[in-house]
ROFITOR-887069 format. One record per residue (C-alpha): x, z, y; residue number from 1. Coordinates in steps of 0.25 Angstrom, whole numbers. Each point is the difference from the previous one (the first is absolute). Example, Ala and Ser with C-alpha at 12.3 -4.5 7.8 and 13.67 -1.06 7.14 Angstrom:
ROFITOR-887069
<site east="49" up="31" north="-18" resi="1"/>
<site east="6" up="-2" north="14" resi="2"/>
end
This chain:
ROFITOR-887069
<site east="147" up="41" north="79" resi="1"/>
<site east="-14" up="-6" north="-2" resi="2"/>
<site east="-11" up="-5" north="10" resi="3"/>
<site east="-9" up="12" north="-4" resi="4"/>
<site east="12" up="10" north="3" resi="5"/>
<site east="-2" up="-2" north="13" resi="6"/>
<site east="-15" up="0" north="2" resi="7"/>
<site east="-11" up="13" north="1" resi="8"/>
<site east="-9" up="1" north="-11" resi="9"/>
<site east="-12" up="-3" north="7" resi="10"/>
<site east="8" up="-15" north="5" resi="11"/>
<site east="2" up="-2" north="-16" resi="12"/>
<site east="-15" up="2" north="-3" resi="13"/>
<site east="-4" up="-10" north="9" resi="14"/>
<site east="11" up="-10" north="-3" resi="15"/>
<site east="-4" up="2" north="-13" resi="16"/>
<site east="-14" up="-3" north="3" resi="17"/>
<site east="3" up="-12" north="7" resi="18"/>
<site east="6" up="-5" north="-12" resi="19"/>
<site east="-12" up="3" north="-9" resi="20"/>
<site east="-8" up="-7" north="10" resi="21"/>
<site east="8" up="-13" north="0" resi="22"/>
<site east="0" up="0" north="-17" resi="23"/>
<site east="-14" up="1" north="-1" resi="24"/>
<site east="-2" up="-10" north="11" resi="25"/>
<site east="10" up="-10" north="-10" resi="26"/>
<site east="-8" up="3" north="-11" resi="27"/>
<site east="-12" up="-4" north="6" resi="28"/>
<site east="3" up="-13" north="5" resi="29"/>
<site east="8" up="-3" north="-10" resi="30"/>
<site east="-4" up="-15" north="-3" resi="31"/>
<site east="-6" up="-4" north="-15" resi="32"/>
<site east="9" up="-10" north="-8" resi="33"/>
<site east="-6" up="-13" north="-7" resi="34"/>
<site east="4" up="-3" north="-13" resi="35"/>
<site east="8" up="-11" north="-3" resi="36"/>
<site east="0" up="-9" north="-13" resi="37"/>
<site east="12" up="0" north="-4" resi="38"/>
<site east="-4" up="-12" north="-10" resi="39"/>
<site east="-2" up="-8" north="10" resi="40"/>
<site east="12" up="2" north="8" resi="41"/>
<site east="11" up="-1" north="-10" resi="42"/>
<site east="-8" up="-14" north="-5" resi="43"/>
<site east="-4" up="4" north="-13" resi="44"/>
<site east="-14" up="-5" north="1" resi="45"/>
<site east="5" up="-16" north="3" resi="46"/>
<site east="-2" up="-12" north="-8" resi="47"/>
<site east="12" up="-3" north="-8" resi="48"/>
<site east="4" up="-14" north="0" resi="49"/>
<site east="9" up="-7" north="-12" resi="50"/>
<site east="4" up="-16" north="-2" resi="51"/>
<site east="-7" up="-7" north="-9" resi="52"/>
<site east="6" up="-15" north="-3" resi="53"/>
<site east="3" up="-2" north="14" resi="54"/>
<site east="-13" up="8" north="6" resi="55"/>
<site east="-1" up="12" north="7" resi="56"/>
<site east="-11" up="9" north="-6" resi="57"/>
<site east="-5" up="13" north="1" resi="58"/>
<site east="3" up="8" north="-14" resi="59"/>
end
């Protein structure tokens, strides 16, 4: 059987108002994400370096 089997309608309602509630409340404080530049992560944006008769030099 289900939980709601067992309750009164008027004990659903309010469960079921209490949910809304706490959803709402999620939504609100729900916290804003900052971009990240993927670019940069993965090193794509770094020197690239190649040898040159025996020297080391940025390409």
């Amino acid at each position: 059987m289900r939980f709601a089997d067992h309750l009164s309608k008027d004990s659903i309602r309010k469960f079921n108002q209490l949910r809304r509630a706490a959803r709402n409340e999620k939504e609100k404080t729900k916290p804003k994400q900052e971009k990240v530049n993927w670019n940069d992560m993965m090193g794509t944006n770094r020197d690239t370096f190649k040898r040159v008769g025996g020297r080391v030099r940025r390409k």
